[in-house]
C-alpha positions, 0 to 999 in steps of 0.5 A: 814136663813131669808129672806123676800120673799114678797120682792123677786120679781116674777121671782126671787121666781121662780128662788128661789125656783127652785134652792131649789128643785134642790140642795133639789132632787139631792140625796146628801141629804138623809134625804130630800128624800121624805119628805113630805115638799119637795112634797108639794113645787115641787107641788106649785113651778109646779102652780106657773111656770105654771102662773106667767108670764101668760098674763092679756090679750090676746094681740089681741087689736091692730088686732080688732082696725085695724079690726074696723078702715078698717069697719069704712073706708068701711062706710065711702065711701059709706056713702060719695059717697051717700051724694055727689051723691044725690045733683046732680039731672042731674045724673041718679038714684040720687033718690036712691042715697037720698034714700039710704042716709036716711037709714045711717041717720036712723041708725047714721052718725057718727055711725064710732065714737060709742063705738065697741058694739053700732056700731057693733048692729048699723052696724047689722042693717044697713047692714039687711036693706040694704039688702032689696030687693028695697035696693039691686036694688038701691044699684046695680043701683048705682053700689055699690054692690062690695062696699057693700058686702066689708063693710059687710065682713069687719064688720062680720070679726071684729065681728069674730075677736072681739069675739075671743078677748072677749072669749081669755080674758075671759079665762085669766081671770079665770086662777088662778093668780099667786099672790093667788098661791104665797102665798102658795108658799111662806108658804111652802118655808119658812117652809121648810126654818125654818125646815132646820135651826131648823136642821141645827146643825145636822150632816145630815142636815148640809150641806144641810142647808150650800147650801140652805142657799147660795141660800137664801143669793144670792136671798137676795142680788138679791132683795138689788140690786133691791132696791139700783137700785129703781126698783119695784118687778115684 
């Protein structure tokens, strides 16, 4: 009973080996009741099942792109209508308008085209500056407060969202990888495997070999076609 079960894919080891442990646990089959051998395969199959189709990541990089993009549009008007606003000196309060748009100059113009780290400590910055109590009038002089106290929502909901991101990869992260937990998968399976052909001649093992070997030969057959279609082991 050979097989090559670095070449079985990953779901069909799974499957593999979970066809095993059925035909191994249905009763029919005594002398594997029990055994020691047996345990010790239910309980890699079990971490095994448990991640190997678990995520790298968390799946959360288009809601924090969108996150960014509806910051970046807040910044942007504000930082427009400020720049458009200041070359027209016969309009009431062009002065804050100039004012004001020395303080996105302090912090970045283009801070909307950083990486999410620095424009999310340059945004923290121009936001605790404008905020000033001679900034908040010039700002309600302008009527720009709704506008305002958007691209603050707007930025803290994507440094809530961001975060969420960081903590939920983190986490993936430190989940055992099902490529360390196959290989003592694999150990074990193959093993049990070489017990039962080293029995296989033995009337109370016989038959148990002949339906395992079955499985075997169809997981073989599986990884073949696989091959012959040239598609890679998942």
């Amino acid at each position: 009973m050979k097989i090559s079960l670095q070449r079985v894919s990953t779901k069909d080891l799974a499957t593999l080996t979970e066809r095993t442990l059925t035909v191994s646990t249905s009763g029919k089959y005594p002398v594997l009741t029990n055994h020691p051998l047996m345990n010790e395969l239910t309980n890699h199959y079990a971490d095994y099942d448990a991640v190997y189709t678990k995520k790298t990541f968390s799946g959360k990089g288009k809601v924090v792109a969108a996150a960014d993009h509806d910051r970046d549009v807040a910044f942007s008007c504000i930082k427009a209508f400020l720049n458009g606003y200041r070359q027209v000196s016969s309009v009431p309060n062009f002065q804050d308008a100039e004012d004001l748009y020395q303080v996105f100059v302090q912090f970045g113009l283009d801070l909307d085209r950083m990486s999410y780290s620095s424009q999310t400590a340059q945004m923290k910055k121009l936001i605790e500056a404008l905020e000033l109590p001679a900034n908040t009038q010039k700002i309600s002089n302008l009527s720009l407060s709704v506008a305002f106290a958007e691209m603050k929502t707007k930025h803290e909901y994507f440094e809530d969202i961001f975060e969420e991101q960081t903590e939920a990869n983190a986490g993936l992260r430190q989940i055992q990888s099902a490529s360390t937990i196959r290989r003592g998968l694999e150990k074990t399976l193959k093993s049990f495997y070489s017990m039962l052909t080293a029995l296989k001649d033995v009337p109370d093992w016989k038959d148990a070999y002949a339906e395992v070997y079955e499985l075997v030969k169809s997981a073989k057959n599986s990884t073949v076609s696989r091959k012959n279609n040239n598609e890679e082991p998942e």
